[in-house]
C-alpha positions as YAML, in Angstrom:
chain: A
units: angstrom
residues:
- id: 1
  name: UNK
  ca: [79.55, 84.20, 101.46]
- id: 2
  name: UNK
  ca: [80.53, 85.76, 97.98]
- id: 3
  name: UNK
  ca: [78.01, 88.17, 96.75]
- id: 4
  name: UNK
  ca: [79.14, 88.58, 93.40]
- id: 5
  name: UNK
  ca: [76.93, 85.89, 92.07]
- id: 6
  name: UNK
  ca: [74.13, 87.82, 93.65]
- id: 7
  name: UNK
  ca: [75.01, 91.20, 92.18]
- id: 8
  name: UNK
  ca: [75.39, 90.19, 89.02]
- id: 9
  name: UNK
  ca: [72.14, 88.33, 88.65]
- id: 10
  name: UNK
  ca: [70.26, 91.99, 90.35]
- id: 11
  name: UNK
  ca: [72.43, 93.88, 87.36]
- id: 12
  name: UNK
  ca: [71.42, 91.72, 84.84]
- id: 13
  name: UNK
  ca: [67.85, 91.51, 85.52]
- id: 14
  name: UNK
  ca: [67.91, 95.86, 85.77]
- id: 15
  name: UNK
  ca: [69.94, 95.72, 82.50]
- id: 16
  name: UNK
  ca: [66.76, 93.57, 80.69]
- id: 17
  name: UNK
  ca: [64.28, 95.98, 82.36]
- id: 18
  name: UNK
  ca: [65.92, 99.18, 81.19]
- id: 19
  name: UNK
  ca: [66.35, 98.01, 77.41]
- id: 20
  name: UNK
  ca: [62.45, 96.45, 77.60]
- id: 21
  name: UNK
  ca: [61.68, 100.17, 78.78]
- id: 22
  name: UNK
  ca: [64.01, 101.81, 76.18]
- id: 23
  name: UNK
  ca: [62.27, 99.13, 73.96]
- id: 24
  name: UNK
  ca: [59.21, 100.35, 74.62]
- id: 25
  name: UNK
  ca: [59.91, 104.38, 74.34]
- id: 26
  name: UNK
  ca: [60.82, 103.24, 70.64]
- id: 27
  name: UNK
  ca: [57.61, 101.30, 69.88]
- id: 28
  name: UNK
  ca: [55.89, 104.42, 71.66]
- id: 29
  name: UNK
  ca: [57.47, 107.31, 69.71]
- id: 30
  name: UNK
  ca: [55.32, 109.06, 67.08]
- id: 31
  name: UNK
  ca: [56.79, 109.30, 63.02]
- id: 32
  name: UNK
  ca: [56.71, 113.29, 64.03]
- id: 33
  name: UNK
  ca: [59.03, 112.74, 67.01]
- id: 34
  name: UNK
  ca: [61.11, 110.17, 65.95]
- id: 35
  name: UNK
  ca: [62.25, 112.68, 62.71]
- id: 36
  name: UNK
  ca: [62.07, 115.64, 64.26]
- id: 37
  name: UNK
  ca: [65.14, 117.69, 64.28]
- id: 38
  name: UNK
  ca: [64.45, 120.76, 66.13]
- id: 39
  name: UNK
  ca: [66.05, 119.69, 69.07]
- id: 40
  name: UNK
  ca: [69.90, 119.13, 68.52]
- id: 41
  name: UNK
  ca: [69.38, 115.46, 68.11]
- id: 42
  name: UNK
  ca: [66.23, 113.78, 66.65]
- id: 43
  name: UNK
  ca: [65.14, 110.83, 68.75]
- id: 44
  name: UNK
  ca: [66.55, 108.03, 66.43]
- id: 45
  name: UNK
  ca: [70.02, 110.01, 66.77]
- id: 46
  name: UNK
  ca: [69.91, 109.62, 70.67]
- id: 47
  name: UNK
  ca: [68.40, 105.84, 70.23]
- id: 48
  name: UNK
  ca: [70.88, 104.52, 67.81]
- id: 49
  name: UNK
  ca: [73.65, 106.32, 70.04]
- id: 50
  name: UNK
  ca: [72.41, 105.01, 73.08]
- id: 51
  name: UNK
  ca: [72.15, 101.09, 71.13]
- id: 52
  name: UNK
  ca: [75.82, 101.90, 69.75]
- id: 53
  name: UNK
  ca: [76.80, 101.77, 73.26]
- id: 54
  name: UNK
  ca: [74.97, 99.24, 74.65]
- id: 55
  name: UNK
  ca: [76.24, 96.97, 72.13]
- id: 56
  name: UNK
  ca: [79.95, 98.44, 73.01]
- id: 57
  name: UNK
  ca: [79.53, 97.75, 76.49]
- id: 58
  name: UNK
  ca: [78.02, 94.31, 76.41]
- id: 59
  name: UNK
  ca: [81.67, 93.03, 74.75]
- id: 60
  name: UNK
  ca: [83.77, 91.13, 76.94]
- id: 61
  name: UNK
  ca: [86.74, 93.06, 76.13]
- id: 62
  name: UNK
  ca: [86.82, 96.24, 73.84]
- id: 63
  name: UNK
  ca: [89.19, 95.39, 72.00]
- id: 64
  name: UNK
  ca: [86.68, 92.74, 70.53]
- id: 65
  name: UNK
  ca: [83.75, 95.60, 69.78]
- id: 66
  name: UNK
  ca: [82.97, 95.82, 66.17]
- id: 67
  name: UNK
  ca: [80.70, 99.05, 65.27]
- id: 68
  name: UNK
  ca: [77.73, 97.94, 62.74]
- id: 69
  name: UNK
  ca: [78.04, 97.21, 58.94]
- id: 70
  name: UNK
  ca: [76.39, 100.64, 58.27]
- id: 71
  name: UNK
  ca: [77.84, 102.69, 61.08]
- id: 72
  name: UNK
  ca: [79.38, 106.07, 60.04]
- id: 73
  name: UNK
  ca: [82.31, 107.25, 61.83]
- id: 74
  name: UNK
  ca: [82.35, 111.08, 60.59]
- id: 75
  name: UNK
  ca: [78.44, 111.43, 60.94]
...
């Protein structure tokens, strides 16, 4: 029996349920937090990195991966 379809549907489903959860850190973060840039990144940095590469990833081919309208490449 092929398991593939199997696997895939048990990545998918933890794929949803990590960006509801990164979702919901977002929603959750205070104004203070979010801006704050005491530590080396402030929390926006990490979440639009961490979006950046989701949306990367979730391209069927890289070559086909186009970075956001107002993404900065030197920033």
């Amino acid at each position: 029996m092929d398991s593939l379809p199997i696997v895939r549907v048990a990545l998918k489903s933890q794929y949803h349920a990590s960006l509801e959860m990164f979702q919901e850190a977002i929603h959750g973060c205070s104004e203070e937090l979010w801006l704050d840039n005491k530590p080396v990144n402030a929390f926006w940095q990490v979440a639009y990195h961490t979006l950046y590469y989701v949306h990367m990833y979730l391209q069927p081919d890289l070559a086909l991966f186009k970075p956001w309208a107002e993404h900065q490449k030197e920033v």
